[in-house]
MIDOKE-987511 format. One record per residue (C-alpha): x, y, z; residue in one letter. Coordinates in nm, 2 decimals. Each point is the difference from the previous one (the first is absolute). Last residue first. Example, Ala and Ser with C-alpha at 12.3 -4.5 7.8 and 13.67 -1.06 7.14 Angstrom:
2
(rec (1.37, -0.11, 0.71), S),
(rec (-0.14, -0.34, 0.07), A),
***
This chain:
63
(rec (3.88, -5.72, 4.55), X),
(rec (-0.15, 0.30, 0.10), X),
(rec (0.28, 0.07, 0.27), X),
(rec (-0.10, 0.24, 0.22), X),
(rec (-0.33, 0.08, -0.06), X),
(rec (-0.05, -0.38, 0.01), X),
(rec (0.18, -0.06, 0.31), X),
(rec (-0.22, 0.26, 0.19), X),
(rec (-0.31, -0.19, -0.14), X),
(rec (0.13, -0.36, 0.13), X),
(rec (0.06, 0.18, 0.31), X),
(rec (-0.37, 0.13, 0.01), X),
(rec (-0.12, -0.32, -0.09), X),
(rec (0.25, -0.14, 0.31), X),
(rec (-0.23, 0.21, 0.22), X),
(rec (-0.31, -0.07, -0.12), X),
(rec (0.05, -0.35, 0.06), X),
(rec (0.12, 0.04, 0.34), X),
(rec (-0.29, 0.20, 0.08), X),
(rec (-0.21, -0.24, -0.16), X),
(rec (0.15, -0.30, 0.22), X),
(rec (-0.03, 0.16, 0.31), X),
(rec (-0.34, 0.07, -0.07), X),
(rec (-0.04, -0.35, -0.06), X),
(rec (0.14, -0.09, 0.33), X),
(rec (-0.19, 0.22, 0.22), X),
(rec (-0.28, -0.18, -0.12), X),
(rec (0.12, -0.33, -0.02), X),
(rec (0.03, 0.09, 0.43), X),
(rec (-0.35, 0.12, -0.03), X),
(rec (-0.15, -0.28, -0.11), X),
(rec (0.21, -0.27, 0.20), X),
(rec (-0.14, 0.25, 0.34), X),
(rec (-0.38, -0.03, -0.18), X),
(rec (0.06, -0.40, 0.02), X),
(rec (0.19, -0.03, 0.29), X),
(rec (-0.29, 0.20, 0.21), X),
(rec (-0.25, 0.28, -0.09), X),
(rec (-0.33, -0.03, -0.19), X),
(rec (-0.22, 0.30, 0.03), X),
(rec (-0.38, -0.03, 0.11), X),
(rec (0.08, 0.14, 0.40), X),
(rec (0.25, 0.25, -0.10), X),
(rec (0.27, 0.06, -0.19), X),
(rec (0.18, 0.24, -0.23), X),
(rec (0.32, 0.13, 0.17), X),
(rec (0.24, -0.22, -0.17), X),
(rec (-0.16, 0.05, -0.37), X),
(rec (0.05, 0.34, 0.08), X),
(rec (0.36, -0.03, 0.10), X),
(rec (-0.01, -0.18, -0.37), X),
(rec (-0.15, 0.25, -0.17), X),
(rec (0.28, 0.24, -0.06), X),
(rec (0.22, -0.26, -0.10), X),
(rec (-0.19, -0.16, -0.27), X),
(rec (-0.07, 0.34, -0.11), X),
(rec (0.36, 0.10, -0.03), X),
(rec (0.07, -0.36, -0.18), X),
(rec (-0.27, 0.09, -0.27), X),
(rec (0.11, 0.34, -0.05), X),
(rec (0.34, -0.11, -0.02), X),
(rec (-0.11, -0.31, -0.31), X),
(rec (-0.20, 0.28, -0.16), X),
***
């Protein structure tokens, strides 16, 4: 869930970029926006990531 989450996050966020137009807010605000953004996705795919380690280690070593 956490992946799926991250690769949606990602995916959208060009969107998110292109999407303006005469009753869209852009500026510091929207830029702040997308930059936590980009951050939370990189903090999902990182997540998901050491979950899968965690899960490796586990089949490993089920201690």
């Amino acid at each position: 869930m956490l992946a799926r989450l991250a690769a949606l996050i990602a995916h959208e966020l060009p969107a998110a970029r292109r999407w303006s137009g005469p009753d869209t807010w852009r500026g510091p605000l929207a830029d702040q926006v997308d930059d936590d953004l980009r951050v939370v996705a990189h903090l999902l795919s990182d997540a998901v990531d050491e979950l899968r380690r965690l899960e490796l280690a586990l089949d490993i070593d089920p201690r």
